[in-house]
N, C-alpha and C positions, 0 to 999 in steps of 0.2 A: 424601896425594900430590895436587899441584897437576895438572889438563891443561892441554898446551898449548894454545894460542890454535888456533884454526881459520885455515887459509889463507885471505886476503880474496879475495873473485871479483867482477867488474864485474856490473853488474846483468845479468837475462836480457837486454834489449833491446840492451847493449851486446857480449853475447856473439852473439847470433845476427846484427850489424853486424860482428864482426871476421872472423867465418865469413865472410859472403859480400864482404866487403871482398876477402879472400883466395880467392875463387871457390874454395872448399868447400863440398862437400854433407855434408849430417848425415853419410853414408854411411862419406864419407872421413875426416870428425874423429870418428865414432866407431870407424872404424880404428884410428887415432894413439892414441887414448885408452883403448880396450881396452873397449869397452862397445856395444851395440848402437843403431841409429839411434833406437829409439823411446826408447829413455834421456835420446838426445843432444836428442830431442827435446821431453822435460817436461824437464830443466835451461833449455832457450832460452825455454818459455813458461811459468818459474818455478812449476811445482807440484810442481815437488822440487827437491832440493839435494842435488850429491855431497855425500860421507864419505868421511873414510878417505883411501886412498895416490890411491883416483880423482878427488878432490878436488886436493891435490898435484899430477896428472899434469893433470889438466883447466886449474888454476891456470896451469902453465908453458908449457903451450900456448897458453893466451889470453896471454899475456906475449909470448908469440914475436909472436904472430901480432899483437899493438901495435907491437911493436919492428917489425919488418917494414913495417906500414902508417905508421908515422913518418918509417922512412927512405923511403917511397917518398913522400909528400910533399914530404920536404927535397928528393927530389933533382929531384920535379917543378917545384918552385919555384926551385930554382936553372937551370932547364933557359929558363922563363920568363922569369927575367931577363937568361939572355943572350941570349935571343930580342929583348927589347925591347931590350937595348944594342944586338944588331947594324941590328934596324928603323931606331935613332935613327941610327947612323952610317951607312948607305946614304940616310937622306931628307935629311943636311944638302947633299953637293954637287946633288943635285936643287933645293935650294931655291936654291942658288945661280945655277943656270941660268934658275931662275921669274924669279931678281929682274931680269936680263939685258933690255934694250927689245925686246921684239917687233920685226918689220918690220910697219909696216901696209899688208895686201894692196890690191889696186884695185879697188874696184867696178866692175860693169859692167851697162849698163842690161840689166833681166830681157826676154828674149823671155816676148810673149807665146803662150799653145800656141791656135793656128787648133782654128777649131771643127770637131770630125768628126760630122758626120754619122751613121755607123754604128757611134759609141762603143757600147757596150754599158755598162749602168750596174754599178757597184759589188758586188760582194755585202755584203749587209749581214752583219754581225759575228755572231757564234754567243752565245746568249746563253749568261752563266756559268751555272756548276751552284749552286744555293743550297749557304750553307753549313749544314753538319750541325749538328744543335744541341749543344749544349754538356752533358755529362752532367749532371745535376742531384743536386746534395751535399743528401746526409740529414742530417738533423740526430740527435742521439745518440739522441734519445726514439723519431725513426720508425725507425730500425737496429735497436734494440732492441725494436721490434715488426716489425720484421721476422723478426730473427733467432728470438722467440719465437713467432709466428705459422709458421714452416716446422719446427720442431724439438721444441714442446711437446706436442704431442699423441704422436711418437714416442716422446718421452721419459718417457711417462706410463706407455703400455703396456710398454716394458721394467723400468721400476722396478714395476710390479705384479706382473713375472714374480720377481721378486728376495725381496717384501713378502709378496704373496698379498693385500694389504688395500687398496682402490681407493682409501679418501679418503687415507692414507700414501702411499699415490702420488703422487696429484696434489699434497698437501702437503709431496710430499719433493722434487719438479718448483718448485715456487713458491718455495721457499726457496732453490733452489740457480739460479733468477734473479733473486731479488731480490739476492742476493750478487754477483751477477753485473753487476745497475745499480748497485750500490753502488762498483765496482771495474771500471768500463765501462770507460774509456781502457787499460786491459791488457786487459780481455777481447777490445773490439773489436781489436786490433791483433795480437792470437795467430790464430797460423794455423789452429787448430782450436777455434773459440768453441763449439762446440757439443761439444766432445769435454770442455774444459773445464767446461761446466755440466752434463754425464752427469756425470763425477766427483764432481761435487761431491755432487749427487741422489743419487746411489748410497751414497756415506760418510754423508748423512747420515739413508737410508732404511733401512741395515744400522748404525744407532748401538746399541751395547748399553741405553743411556737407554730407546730406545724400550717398551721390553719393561715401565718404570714409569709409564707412561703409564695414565689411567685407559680408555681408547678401546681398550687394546689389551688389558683385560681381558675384552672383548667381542668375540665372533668375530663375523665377517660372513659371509652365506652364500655357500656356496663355487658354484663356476660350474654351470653346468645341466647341461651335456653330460659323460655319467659319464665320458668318455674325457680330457678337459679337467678333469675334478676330480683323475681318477688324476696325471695327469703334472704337476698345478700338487702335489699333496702329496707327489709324488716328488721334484721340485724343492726345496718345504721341508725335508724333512728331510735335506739336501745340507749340508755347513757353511757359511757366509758367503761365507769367500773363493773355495772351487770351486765354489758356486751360482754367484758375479759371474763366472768366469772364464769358466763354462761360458754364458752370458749374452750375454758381450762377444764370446765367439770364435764362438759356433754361432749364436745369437741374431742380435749387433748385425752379425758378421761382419768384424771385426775380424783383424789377421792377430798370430802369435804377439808379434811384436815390441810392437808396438801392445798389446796386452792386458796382456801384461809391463810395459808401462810405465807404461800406467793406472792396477794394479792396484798398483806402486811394487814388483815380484817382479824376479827371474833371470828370463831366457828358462826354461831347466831346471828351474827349480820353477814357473813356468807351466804347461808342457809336462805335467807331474807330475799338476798338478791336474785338469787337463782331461781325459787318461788316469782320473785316479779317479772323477771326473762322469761320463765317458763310460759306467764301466763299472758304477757306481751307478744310472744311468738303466737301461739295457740290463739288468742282473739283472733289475729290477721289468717292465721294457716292452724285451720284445726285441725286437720289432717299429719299435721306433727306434735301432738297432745302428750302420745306417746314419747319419751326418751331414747327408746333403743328406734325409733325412726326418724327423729330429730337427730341421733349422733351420726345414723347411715345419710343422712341428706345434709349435715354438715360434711362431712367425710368426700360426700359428691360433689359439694360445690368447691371445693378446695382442689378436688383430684381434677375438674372440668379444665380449669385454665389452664393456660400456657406460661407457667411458673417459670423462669430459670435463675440459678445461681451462680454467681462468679465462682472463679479456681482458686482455689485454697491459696497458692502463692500468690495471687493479684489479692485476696486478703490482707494478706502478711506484710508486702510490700506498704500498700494505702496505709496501712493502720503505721508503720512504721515512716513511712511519709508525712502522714498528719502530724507524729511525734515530734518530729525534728521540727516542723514548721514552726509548733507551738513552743520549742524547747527555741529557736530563733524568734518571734517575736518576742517572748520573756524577757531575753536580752536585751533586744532593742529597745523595749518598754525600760528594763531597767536603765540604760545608758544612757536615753531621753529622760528619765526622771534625776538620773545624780547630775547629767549637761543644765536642767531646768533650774535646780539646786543650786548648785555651782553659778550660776547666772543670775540667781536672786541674793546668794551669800553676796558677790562681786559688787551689784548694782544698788544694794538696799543703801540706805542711809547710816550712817555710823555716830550721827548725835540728834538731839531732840531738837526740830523747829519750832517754837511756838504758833501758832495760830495766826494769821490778822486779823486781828477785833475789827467789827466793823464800823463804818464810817457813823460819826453824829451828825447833829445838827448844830450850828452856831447860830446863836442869834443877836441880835444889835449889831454887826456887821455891814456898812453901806452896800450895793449892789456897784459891779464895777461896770464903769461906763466907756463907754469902747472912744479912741482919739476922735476929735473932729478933723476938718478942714487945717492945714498949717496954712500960716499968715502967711504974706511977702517976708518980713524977716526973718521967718524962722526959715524961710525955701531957702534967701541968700545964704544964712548961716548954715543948712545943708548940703547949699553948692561947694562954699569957701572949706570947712572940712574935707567933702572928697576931693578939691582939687588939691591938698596939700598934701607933701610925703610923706608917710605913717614912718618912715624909717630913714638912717643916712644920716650923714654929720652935721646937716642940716635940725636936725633934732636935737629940741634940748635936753640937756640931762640937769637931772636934779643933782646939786654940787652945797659940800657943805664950805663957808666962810670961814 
């Protein structure tokens, strides 16, 4: 069986311009659409993509909502030109009265004003207020040490809380900005660039790969304070996805929708998860039963360590070094594949061999019998040949009569 083709959708940036063309909040087209705001919300900064009948209903809506903003151009621009017809016909008899002579009026000699005495002089003019200065545009490299200078060190300590292992932290931080320089003009332009480079850190610090890593055959010691060792290996043995949810909600503090969305779940199977973390922490440490002292004792165990972050330009640089690496082996992968090519066009065969059929059997054939013993005669007869000249004038030749 063939699938059918997927409903095409306008890209994110031209999805979150038809919303607000049509002064919609996520709120209300995830209304319409049947899906909650934080959904509607990674569809507009492209780190998901509906499926399914929500794709379908998402599709028809961004359709409406073009059809809609087309007609309201057509009919702003027909609105303008007869705006401009009617300006043109009110200024023609105007112009006609311009072309008309004037009367020219009469001058008359200027009085001059007698001097007073008790003028009082002028006030002088108020000076202007200087003007404000003009906000000053970052360039993409200082934005992006911006944005990693306010948000990497955060992001360090929550991915520790997820890993347990500090340098995978901060290597799961670096990578998930370098991807982020590499893909700057969509990152800087989402409304949550820092929500977008936790995700990415996060997938790529819970990757099942990591586990064949030789670094992670080596444990690192775990934190000093016995109370912060308990709750960091009660943590670990949480599953992946309810470790992150529990993370994102009580941790980063994130609200249900939001975490659903991040984590790419239901609300309902969010909800689910975070119910099972809750109640997984609490068996081992009841004493964090509570949520607002579960989030202060997450909060401490993240603040405890000795976290640090690389410098935004040793970011920028790596992530720009991996680039080219990858952008040189492609090559070379590609040049080994057309040299591969080229060596099997060269060397293949250019007609068909048949097969050899394989050998039968024959039968009534005698067996062959190998020479025996030669006689005295036949020895003489093989001495008398080699002793004669195989060659030389000596030799006869065959002669016709």
């Amino acid at each position: 069986m063939t699938r059918s083709p997927a409903t095409p959708l306008p890209p994110p940036k031209a999805r979150r311009r038809l919303r607000e063309t049509a002064a919609l909040t996520q709120t209300q087209l995830a209304t319409r659409v049947g899906v909650t705001p934080g959904i509607v919300r990674a569809w507009e900064s492209g780190r998901t993509t509906p499926r399914g009948r929500k794709r379908e209903a998402y599709a028809r809506l961004l359709k409406t909502l073009a059809e809609e903003e087309a007609a309201r151009q057509a009919k702003q621009k027909q609105q303008e030109q007869q705006e401009q017809q009617e300006q043109q016909e009110h200024q023609k008899p105007d112009e006609k009265q311009e072309s008309a002579p004037a009367p020219v009026p009469k001058l008359e000699p200027e009085s001059k004003p007698e001097p007073q005495s008790d003028a009082k002089p002028a006030p002088e003019p108020a000076p202007e207020p200087a003007p404000e200065p003009a906000p000053v545009a970052l360039t993409p490299a200082q934005a992006f040490d911006a944005l990693y200078a306010f948000s990497a060190p955060a992001l360090v300590r929550q991915t520790f809380l997820l890993t347990g292992r500090r340098e995978q932290a901060r290597e799961s931080v670096e990578r998930a900005f370098q991807a982020a320089w590499e893909r700057w003009p969509e990152v800087a332009r989402d409304r949550d660039p820092v929500g977008w480079v936790r995700a990415t850190a996060y997938e790529y610090a819970l990757s099942p790969w990591q586990r064949f890593r030789p670094r992670h055959r080596h444990p690192e010691p775990p934190p000093a304070d016995p109370g912060d060792r308990t709750l960091l290996n009660t943590l670990l043995r949480l599953p992946p996805r309810h470790r992150r949810t529990l993370v994102l909600y009580d941790g980063v503090g994130l609200d249900l929708p939001e975490t659903a969305a991040e984590t790419e779940a239901s609300t309902p199977a969010t909800a689910n998860r975070l119910l099972h973390a809750r109640e997984a922490v609490a068996g081992r440490l009841p004493a964090l039963a509570d949520p607002q002292v579960l989030h202060r004792r997450l909060t401490e165990l993240a603040s405890n360590e000795r976290l640090r972050a690389a410098e935004p330009p040793a970011v920028r640089r790596g992530g720009e070094r991996r680039a080219r690496l990858r952008t040189r082996a492609a090559i070379a992968f590609t040049v080994a594949l057309i040299g591969t090519t080229a060596l099997t066009v060269r060397t293949a065969p250019t007609h068909y061999e048949p097969p050899v059929s394989p050998g039968q059997a024959v039968r009534g054939v005698p067996h062959r019998v190998a020479p025996g013993a030669l006689s005295d005669e036949e020895l003489e007869l093989r001495q008398k040949l080699r002793d004669q000249m195989q060659d030389g004038p000596e030799r006869l030749l065959p002669r016709l009569e």
